[in-house]
Steps between C-alpha positions, in 0.01 A plus 500: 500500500327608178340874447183538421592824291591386131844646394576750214526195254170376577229547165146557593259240402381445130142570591582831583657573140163352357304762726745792386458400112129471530465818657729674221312323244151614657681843487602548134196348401281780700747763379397373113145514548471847657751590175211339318226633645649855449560455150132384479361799682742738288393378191118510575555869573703581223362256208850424440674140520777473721805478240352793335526659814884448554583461088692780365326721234616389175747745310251477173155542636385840333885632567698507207883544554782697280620224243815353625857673383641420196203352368329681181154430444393369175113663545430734221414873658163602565410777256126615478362512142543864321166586316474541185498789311236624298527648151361763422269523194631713186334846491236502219620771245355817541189565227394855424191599288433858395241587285606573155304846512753611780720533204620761278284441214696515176342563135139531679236554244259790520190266568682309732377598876645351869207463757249255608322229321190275544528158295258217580383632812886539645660876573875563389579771623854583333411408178600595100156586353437550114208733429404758200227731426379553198764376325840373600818721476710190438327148411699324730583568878863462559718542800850455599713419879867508544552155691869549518549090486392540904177246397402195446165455471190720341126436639177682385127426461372634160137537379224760401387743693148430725382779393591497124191609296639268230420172647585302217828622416862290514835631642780371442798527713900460421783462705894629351818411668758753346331502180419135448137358524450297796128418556155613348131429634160617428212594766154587503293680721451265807748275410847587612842361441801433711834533437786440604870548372860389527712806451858407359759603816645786282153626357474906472208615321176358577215550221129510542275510212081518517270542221238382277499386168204713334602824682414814231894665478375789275377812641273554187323167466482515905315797492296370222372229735429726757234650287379233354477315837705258404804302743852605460577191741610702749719262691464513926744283645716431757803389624390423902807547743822385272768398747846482484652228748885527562 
């Protein structure tokens, strides 16, 4: 008589395995869209994708790693730029002036005065002035300086007097470099002269010379003058502020 239990090596039926894989399917397929709905929701919150989420940062973003051994890099090194130095400008040679009447005068004539003069208006006041009265103990105003060769240059402004009470009279004025004639010029009253002089580098004696031409020289006739009233050209001249520049 047959069982109605089914023995060991009975199968079940084949709608059951259709149920079983339906249900797995319905499962894996539930399980992927909560995975997916996570993601989504993850991803909203963070403003991130999902791979960037899970990706690995990559060794070179902003990280920069020790070169790899045995390997020499070819990169030139970094050196900052040195600046430049500056020359410095050559000094400018020292210049010094002194005023010829700071001087020893040498072979200074009796007429011949040191002091202040007025020519054209202007005041020098460490001048060479050549002035008589009543007649003049030499006819020509001469003076001497020792330049030692320490100059190179002579300057002087050279006229009559302002106050000369011969107003029409003519000096004449001469410049000697160790007994040699280097320069001569005339003046009148109100009109001055300038000048200016090269001095050889190994000058010593520096000559000045000042006169006029129709000065009386003899005491006799001089005084002859005086009495008659007449001029013994008197000269009044002057040699304003000489200077000596080394």
């Amino acid at each position: 008589m047959p069982s109605d239990t089914p023995t060991g090596t009975e199968r079940p039926p084949s709608w059951l395995h259709r149920v079983l894989a339906m249900i797995g399917v319905v499962a894996v397929l539930t399980v992927i869209g909560l995975i997916a709905d996570l993601m989504g929701i993850v991803s909203f919150v963070t403003g991130k994708n999902g791979p960037e989420l899970v990706a690995p940062a990559s060794p070179s973003a902003g990280v920069t790693g020790p070169p790899a051994l045995g390997v020499t890099s070819t990169a030139p090194p970094t050196t900052a730029p040195q600046p430049q130095a500056t020359p410095e400008p050559p000094a400018e040679p020292t210049v010094t002036t002194v005023y010829a009447t700071d001087l020893d005068l040498l072979n200074r004539a009796s007429d011949i005065d040191v002091g202040s003069a007025e020519i054209q208006g202007a005041h020098y006041g460490h001048s060479v002035v050549y002035r008589c009265s009543v007649f003049c103990n030499s006819p020509r105003g001469t003076v001497e300086f020792n330049l030692g060769g320490r100059y190179r240059t002579f300057e002087a402004t050279v006229g009559v007097l302002d106050d000369a009470q011969d107003a029409d009279q003519v000096g004449y004025f001469e410049v000697f470099v160790d007994g040699s004639p280097v320069k001569k010029v005339s003046a009148t009253l109100g009109k001055p002269r300038s000048m200016r002089i090269d001095l050889p580098p190994d000058a010593v004696r520096l000559k000045l010379l000042a006169y006029r031409t129709d000065t009386v020289d003899n005491p006799l006739q001089a005084g002859a003058n005086v009495a008659g009233g007449r001029s013994n050209g008197l000269p009044e001249l002057a040699w304003g502020d000489p200077r000596l520049t080394a």
